[in-house]
C-alpha positions as CSV (number, residue, x, y, z in Angstrom):
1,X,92.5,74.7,68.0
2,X,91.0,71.5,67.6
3,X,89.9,70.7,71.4
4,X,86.1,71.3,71.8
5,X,84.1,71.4,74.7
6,X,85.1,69.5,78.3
7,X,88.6,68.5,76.7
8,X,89.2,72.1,76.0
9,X,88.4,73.6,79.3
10,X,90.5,70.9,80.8
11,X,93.4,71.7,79.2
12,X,95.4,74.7,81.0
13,X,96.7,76.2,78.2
14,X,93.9,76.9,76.0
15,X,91.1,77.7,78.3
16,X,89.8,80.9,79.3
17,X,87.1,79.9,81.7
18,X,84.5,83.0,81.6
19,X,86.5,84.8,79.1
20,X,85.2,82.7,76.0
21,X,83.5,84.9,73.7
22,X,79.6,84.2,72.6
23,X,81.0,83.3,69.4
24,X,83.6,81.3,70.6
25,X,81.3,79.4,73.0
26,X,79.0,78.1,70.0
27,X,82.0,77.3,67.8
28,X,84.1,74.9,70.8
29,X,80.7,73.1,71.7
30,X,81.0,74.9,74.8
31,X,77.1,76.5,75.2
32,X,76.0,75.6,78.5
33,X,79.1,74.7,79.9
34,X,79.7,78.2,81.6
35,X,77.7,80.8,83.4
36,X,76.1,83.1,80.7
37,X,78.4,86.4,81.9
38,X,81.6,86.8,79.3
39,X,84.3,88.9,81.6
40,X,88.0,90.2,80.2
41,X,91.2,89.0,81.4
42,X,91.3,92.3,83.9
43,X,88.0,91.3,85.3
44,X,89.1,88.0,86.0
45,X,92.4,88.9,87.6
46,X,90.5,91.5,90.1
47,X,88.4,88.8,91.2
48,X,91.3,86.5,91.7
49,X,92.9,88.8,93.7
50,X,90.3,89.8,95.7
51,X,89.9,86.0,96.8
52,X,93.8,85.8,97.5
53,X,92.9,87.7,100.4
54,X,90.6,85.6,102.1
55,X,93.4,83.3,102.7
56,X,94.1,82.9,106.1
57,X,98.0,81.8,105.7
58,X,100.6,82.1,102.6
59,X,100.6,78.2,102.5
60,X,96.7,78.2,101.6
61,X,97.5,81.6,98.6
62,X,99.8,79.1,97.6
63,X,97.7,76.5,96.6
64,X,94.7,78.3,95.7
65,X,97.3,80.2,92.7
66,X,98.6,76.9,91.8
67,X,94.5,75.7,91.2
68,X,94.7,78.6,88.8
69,X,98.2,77.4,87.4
70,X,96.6,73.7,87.4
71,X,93.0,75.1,85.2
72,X,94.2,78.5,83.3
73,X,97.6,79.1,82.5
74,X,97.1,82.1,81.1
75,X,95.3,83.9,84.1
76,X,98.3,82.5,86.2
77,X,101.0,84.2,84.7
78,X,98.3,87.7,83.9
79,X,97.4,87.3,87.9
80,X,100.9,87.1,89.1
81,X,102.7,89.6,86.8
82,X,100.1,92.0,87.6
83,X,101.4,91.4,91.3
84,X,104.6,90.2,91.0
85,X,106.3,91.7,94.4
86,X,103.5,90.4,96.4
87,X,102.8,86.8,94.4
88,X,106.9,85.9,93.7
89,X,107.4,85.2,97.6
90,X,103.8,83.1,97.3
91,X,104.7,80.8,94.7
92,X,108.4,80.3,95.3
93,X,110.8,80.8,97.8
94,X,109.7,81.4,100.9
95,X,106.5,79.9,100.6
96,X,107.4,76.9,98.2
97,X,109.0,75.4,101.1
98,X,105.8,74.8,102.8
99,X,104.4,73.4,99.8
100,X,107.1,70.9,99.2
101,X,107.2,70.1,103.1
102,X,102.9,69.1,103.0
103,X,103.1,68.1,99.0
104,X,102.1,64.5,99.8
105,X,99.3,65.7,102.0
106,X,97.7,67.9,99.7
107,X,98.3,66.1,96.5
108,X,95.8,67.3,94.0
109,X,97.1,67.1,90.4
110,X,100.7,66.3,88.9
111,X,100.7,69.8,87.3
112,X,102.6,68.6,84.0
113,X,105.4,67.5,86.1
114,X,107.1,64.4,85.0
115,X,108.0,61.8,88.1
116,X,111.0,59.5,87.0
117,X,111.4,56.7,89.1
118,X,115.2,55.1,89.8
119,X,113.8,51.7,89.6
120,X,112.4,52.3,86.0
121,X,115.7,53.3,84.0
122,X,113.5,51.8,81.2
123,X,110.2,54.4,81.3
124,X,112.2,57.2,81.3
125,X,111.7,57.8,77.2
126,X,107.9,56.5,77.6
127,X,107.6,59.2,80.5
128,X,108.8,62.1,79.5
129,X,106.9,61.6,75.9
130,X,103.4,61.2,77.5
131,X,104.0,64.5,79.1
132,X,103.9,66.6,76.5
133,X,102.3,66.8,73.1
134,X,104.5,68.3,71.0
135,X,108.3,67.1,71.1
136,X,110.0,69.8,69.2
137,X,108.4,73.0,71.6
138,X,110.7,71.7,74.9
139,X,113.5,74.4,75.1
140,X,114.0,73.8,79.2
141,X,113.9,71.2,81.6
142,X,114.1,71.9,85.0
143,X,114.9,68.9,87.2
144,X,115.6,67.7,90.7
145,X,115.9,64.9,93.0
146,X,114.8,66.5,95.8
147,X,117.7,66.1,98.3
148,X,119.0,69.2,98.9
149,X,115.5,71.3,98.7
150,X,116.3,75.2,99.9
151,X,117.5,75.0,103.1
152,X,115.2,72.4,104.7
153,X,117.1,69.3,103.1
154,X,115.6,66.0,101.8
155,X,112.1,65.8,100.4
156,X,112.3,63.0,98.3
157,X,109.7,63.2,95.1
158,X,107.9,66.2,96.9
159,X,110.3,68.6,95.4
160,X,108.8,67.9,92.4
161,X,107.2,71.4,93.3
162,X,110.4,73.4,93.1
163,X,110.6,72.4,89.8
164,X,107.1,73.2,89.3
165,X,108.0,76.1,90.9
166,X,111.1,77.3,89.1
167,X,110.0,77.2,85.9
168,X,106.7,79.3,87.0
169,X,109.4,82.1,87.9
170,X,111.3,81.6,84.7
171,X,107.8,82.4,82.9
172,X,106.9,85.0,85.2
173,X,110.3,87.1,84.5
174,X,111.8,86.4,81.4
175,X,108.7,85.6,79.6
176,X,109.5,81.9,78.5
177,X,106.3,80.2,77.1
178,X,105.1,77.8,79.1
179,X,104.7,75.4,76.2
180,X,108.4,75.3,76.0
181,X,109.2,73.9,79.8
182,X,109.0,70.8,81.5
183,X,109.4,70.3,85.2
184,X,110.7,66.6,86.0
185,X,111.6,64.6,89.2
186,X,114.1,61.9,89.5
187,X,112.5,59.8,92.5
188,X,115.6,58.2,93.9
189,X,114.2,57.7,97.4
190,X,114.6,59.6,100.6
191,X,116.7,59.3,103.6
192,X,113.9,61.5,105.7
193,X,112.9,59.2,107.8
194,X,109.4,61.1,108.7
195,X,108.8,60.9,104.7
196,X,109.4,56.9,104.9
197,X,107.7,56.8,107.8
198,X,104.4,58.4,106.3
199,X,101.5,56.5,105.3
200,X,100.9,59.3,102.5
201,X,103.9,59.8,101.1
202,X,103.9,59.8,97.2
203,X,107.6,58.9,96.6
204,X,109.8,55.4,96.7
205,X,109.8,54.2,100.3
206,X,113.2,53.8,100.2
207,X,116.9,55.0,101.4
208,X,118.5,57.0,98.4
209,X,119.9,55.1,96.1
210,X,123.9,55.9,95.8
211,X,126.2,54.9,93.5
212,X,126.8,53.5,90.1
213,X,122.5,53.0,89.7
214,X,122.0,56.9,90.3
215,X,125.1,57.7,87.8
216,X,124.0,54.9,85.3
217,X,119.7,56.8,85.5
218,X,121.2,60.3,85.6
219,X,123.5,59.2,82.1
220,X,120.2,57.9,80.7
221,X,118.0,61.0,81.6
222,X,120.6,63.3,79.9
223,X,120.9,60.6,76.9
224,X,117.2,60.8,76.8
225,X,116.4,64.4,76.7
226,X,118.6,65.7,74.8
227,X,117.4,62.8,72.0
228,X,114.1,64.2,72.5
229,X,115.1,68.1,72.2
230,X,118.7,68.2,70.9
231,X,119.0,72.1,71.9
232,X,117.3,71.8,75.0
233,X,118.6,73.6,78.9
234,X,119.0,71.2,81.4
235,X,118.8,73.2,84.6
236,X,119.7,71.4,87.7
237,X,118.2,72.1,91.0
238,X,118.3,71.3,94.3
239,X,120.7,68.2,94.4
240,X,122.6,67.2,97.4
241,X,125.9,68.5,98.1
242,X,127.1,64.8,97.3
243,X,126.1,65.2,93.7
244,X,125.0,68.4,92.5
245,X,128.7,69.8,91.5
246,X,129.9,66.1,90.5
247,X,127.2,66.2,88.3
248,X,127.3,69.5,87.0
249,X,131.2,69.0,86.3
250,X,130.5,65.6,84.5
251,X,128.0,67.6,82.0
252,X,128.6,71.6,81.8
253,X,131.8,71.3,78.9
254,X,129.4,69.1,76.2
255,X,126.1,70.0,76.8
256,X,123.9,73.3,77.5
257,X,123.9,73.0,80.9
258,X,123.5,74.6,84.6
259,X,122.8,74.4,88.0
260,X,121.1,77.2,89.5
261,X,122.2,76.6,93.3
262,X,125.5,76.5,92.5
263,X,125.9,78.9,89.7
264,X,122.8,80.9,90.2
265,X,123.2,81.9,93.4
266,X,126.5,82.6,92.7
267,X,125.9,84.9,89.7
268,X,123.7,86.8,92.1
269,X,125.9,87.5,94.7
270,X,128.7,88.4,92.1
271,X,126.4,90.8,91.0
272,X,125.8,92.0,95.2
273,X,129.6,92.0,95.5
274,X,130.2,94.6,92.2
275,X,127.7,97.1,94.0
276,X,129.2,96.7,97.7
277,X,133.2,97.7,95.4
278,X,130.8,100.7,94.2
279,X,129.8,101.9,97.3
280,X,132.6,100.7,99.7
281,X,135.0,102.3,96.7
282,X,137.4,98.9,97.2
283,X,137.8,97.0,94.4
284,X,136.1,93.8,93.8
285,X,139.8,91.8,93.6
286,X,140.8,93.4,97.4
287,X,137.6,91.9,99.0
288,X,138.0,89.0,101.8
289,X,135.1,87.1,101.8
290,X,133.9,84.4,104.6
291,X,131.7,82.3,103.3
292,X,129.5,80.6,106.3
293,X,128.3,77.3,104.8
294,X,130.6,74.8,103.0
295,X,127.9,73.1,101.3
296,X,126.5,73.5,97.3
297,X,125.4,76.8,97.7
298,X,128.5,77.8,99.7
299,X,130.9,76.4,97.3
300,X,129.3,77.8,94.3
301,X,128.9,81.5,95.5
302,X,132.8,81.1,96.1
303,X,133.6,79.6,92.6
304,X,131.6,82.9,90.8
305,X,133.5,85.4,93.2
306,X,136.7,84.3,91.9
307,X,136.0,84.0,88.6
308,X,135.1,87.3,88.9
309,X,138.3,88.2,90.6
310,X,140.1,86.6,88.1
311,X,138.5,88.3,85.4
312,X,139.9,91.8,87.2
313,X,143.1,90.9,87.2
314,X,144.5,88.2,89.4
315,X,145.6,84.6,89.4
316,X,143.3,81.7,90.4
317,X,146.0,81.5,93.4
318,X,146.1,85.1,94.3
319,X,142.0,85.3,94.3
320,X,141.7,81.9,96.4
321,X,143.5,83.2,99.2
322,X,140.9,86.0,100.0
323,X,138.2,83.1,100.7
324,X,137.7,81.8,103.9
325,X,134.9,78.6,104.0
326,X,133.4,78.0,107.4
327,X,131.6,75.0,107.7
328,X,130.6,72.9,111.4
329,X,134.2,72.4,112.6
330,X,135.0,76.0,112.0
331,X,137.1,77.1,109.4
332,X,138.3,74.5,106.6
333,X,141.5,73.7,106.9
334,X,143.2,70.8,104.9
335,X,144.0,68.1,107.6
336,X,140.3,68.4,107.7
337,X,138.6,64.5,107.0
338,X,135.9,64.0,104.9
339,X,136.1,67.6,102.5
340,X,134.5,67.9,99.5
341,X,135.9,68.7,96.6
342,X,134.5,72.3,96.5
343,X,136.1,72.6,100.1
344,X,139.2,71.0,99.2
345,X,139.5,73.9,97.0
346,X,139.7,76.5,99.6
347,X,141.2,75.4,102.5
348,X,143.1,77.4,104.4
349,X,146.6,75.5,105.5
350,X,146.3,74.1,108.6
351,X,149.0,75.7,110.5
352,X,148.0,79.3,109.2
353,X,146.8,80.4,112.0
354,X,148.3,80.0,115.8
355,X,145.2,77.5,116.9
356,X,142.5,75.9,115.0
357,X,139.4,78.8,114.9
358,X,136.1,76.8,115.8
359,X,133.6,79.4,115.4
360,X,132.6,81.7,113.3
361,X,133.3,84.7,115.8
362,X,137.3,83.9,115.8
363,X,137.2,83.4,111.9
364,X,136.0,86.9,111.8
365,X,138.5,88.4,114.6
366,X,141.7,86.7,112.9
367,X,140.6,87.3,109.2
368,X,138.9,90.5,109.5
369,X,136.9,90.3,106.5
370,X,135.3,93.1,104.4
371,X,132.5,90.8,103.2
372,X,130.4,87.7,105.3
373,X,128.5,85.6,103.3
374,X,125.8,83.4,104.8
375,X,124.7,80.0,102.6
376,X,124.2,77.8,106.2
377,X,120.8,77.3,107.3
378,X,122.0,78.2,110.7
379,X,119.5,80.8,111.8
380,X,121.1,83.4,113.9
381,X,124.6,82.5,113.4
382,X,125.2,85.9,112.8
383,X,125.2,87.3,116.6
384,X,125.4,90.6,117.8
385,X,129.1,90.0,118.3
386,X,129.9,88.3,114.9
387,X,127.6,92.1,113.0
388,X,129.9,94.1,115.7
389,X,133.6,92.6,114.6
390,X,132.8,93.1,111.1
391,X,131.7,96.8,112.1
392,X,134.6,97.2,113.6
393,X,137.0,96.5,110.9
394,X,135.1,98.0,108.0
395,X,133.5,101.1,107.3
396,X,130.2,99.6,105.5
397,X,130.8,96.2,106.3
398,X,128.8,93.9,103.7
399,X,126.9,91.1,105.6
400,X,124.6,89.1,103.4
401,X,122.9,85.9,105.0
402,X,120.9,84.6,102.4
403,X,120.3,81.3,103.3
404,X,116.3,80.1,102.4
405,X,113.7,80.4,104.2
406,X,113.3,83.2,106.3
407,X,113.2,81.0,109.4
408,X,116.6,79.8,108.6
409,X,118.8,83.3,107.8
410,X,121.5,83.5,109.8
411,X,120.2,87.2,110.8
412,X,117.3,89.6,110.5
413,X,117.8,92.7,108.3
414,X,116.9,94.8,111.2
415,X,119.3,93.6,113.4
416,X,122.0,94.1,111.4
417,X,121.2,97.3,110.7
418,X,121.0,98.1,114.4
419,X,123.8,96.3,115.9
420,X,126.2,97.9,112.8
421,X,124.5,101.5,113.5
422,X,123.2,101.7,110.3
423,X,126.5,100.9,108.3
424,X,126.2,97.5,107.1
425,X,125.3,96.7,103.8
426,X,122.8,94.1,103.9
427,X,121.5,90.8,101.5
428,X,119.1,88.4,102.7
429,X,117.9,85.4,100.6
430,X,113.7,85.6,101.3
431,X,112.1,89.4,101.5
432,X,113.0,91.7,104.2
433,X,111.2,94.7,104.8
434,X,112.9,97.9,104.8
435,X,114.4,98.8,108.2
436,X,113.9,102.4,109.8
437,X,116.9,103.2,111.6
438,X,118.3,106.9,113.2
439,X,116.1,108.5,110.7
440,X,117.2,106.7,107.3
441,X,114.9,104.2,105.6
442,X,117.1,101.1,104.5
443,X,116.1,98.9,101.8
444,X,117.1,95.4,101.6
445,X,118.4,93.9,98.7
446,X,117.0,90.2,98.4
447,X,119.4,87.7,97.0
448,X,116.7,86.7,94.6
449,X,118.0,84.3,91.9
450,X,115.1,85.4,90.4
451,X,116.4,88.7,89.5
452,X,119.2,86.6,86.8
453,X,118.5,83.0,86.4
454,X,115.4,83.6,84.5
455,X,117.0,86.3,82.1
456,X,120.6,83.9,82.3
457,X,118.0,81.1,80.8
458,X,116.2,82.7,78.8
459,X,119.1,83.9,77.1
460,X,120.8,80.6,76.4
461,X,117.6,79.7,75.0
462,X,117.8,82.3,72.6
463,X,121.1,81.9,71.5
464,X,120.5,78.4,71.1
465,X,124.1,78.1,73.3
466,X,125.9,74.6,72.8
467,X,126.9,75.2,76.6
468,X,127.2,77.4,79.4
469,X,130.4,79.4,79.6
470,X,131.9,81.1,82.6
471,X,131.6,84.4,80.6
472,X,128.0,83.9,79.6
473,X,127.8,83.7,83.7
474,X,129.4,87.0,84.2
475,X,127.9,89.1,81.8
476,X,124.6,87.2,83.4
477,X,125.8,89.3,87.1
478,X,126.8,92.5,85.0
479,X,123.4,92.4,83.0
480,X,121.8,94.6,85.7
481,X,124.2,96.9,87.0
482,X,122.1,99.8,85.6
483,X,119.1,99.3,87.7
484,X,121.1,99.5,90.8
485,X,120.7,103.2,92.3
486,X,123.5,103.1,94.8
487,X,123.6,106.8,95.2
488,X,121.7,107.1,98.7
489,X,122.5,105.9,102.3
490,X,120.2,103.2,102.7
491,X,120.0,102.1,99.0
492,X,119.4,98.6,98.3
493,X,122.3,96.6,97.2
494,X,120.8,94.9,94.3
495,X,117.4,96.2,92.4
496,X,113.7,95.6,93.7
497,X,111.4,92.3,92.2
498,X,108.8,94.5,91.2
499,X,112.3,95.2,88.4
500,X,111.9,91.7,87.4
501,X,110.9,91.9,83.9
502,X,113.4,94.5,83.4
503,X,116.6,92.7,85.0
504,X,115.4,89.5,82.9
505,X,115.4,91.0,80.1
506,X,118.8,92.7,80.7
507,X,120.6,89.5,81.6
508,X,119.4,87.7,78.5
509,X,120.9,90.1,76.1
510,X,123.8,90.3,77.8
511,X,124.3,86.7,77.7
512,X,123.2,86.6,74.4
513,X,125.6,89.0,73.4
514,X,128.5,87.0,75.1
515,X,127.4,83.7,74.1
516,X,127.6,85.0,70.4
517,X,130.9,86.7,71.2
518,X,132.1,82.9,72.7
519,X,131.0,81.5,69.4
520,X,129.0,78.7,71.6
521,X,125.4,80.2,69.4
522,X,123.8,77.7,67.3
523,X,121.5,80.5,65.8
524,X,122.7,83.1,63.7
525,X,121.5,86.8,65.4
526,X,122.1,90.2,63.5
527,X,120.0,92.2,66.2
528,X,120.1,90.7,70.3
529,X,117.7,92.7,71.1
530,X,115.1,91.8,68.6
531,X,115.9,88.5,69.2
532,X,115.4,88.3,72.8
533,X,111.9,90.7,72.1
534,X,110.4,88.0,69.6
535,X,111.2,85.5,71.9
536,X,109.0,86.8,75.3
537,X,105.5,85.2,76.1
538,X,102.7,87.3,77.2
539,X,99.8,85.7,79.0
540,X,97.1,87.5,76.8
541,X,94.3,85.1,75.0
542,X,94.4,84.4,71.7
């Protein structure tokens, strides 16, 4: 440690604050720059906590833990493992999305972020150097452009904080050092016009830029980063549907690679869908699925399902035809105008059915699904008479709205619950509370990402992976199969965040163990589990 004095209580990831020794206070030049008392780690955790509750509103926790984040690393990640089911929702999803929604407003500090303008192609090397202070520690770089942020949509440079964000969860589960992350924005403008229309916005005052400029600064990024840290994981997050799977698709077959709203989120519901075949007793490659949302998310939970139902035993064109996309217009259909590629994909033939279906409530009635899957935004799409078709045609119907935040699920736990008579088997993307109903306590399963992405990560890191295969991707939503109790009525689908460490841990052998067996390792591992041990951060002092 060569820091001394101010410098070293400035820097996040050496101080301690009160927890300097005596002796350590005399050696760092730090004698009179603290009160006199010395407390532990434990002390100073109870009396952050103790001040989270004065808080009046999440937004305001939110902030005061990312002061923390901003001054003492350490007591972050001690403070918010010690409490991780009540802290996750506070600094990430649902909360985040207040924070990236009033960023500009209450700027305080960049947080180690790096902001990458699309007008400066040449200070993207320069910038991403001055950010950190030791080039060969970066294993993962989370990055975003902000136009696609949750389900709230175009943010510009204020969803910097997701990356912030995402790479705090990554920390918190799997136990990546925070020495080895680096949370950038590519600040391409904004088409919100209340953003460009804001005297305090912090990002480029302009519409988006489009086009051969935003491929020719995304090439360079890459071409940069991966100059800087050859073995590096780009993790993509938060794109707009215009660009998130054209640029994952340009990148995923030559470099280690992913992008968590596409993949993620499909990972996680693969892993929903293998308990619902447990406890339904019908086999993952018999499921229909509606999907209601065409977008990134949509697309991507689609792409894992049938991989998955490939992997059991049917062709690419058997398994698409279980998939039924419902976007604005109703269901997608090919002599539909203006499809993505993703939606191209699964469109249903346009004279399949007697008349066009328009609404989500005819989809269901014609398809009869066993599964309804809710990546929209829409919040309360899923009606009373949409939950009661699906009851009607399936024993435990599985409905799973999991759009972010809470205010924009398509359905509330409870009503599900209720308007299925406690038969549904229900997902939601933000915390629900568990639901008492006829005398049986339901828990919710939360379509937390959080519950793989960080173990999926963390396990490419280990491996060193040269890419991201679809396999390391399935044995990321098998990983944690054995912390699902499905046993009981009113069970929980997928296992409970305060399970975090465990799942993460989990996953990342699993795709450790598959990455090796895909012969995409760049590291030599006799034992995957010692491996994955050796490699897990704790936020003690040293």
């Amino acid at each position: 440690m060569n820091l001394k004095g101010q410098e070293l209580l400035r820097n996040p990831f050496l101080n301690k604050g009160t927890a300097f020794t005596e002796e350590e206070r005399k050696k760092y030049d730090l004698t009179g720059l603290l009160p006199e008392a010395v407390r532990s780690i434990d002390e100073q955790e109870k009396l952050v906590y103790e001040r989270t509750k004065s808080f009046a509103n999440d937004l305001d926790k939110h902030l005061y833990l990312m002061n923390i984040y901003d001054t003492n690393r350490t007591l972050f990640y001690y403070v918010v493992g010690k409490h991780v089911t009540e802290f996750l929702p506070i600094i990430y999803t649902p909360t985040i999305g207040d924070a990236v929604i009033n960023y500009s407003k209450k700027y305080d500090t960049p947080k180690d972020a790096v902001f990458l303008s699309i007008n400066k192609i040449e200070d993207i090397k320069k910038s991403i150097v001055s950010a950190i202070s030791d080039l060969d520690e970066i294993k993962l770089i989370v990055v975003t452009d902000g136009e696609g942020v949750l389900g709230i949509g175009d943010w510009g440079v204020q969803g910097v904080d997701i990356s912030i964000g995402k790479l705090a969860v990554y920390t918190v589960a799997a136990g990546i050092n925070p020495k080895n992350v680096l949370p950038v924005v590519i600040d391409a403008g904004t088409n919100n016009e209340e953003l460009l229309n804001d005297p305090l916005y912090l990002g480029n005052k302009h519409k988006r830029v489009t086009g051969e400029k935003y491929d020719r600064f995304i090439d360079e990024f890459v071409k940069v980063s991966l100059e800087l840290f050859p073995e590096a994981l780009i993790h993509w997050e938060d794109f707009g549907r215009g660009n998130a799977r054209r640029i994952l698709e340009k990148y995923r077959s030559h470099i280690c690679t992913f992008n968590d709203d596409i993949q993620g989120t499909g990972v996680m519901m693969v892993s929903a869908l293998n308990a619902v075949a447990k406890v339904t007793e019908i086999p993952v490659k018999d499921h229909r699925i509606v999907v209601f949302g065409g977008g990134t998310a949509g697309i991507g939970v689609s792409d894992q399902i049938l991989l998955e139902k490939i992997k059991s035993g049917l062709s690419e064109e058997e398994a698409k035809k279980h998939f039924y996309i419902v976007d604005r217009y109703g269901l997608v259909t090919e002599d539909m105008k203006e499809l993505t590629e993703g939606q191209k994909k699964y469109a249903r033939k346009s004279d399949e059915f007697k008349k066009p279906l328009k609404n989500l409530e005819e989809v269901i009635k014609e398809v009869k699904p066993t599964v309804l899957i809710g990546t929209s935004g829409v919040p309360g799409a899923f009606t009373e008479e949409v939950v009661k078709s699906m009851a009607k045609f399936n024993d435990r119907p599985a409905i799973m709205p999991i759009s972010n935040p809470t205010k924009l699920c398509e359905a509330k736990a409870e009503d599900i619950i209720r308007w299925s008579e406690g038969r549904a088997l229900v997902v939601t993307g933000s915390p629900s509370k568990p639901v008492e109903y006829n005398g049986v306590t339901y828990n919710i399963g939360q379509a937390n990402n959080a519950l793989l992405y960080p173990g999926l990560g963390f396990g490419i890191i280990v491996a060193k992976s040269k890419i991201v295969t679809d396999n390391m991707l399935s044995a990321a939503a098998h990983g944690i199969a054995s912390l699902q109790d499905l046993s009981k009525m009113g069970a929980s689908i997928l296992p409970p965040v305060n399970k975090l460490k465990e799942a993460s841990k989990l996953v990342a052998m699993a795709v450790v163990n598959e990455a090796i067996s895909d012969g995409v390792n760049r590291r030599a591992i006799e034992n995957v589990e010692e491996a994955v041990e050796k490699e897990i951060w704790e936020p003690i002092y040293k």
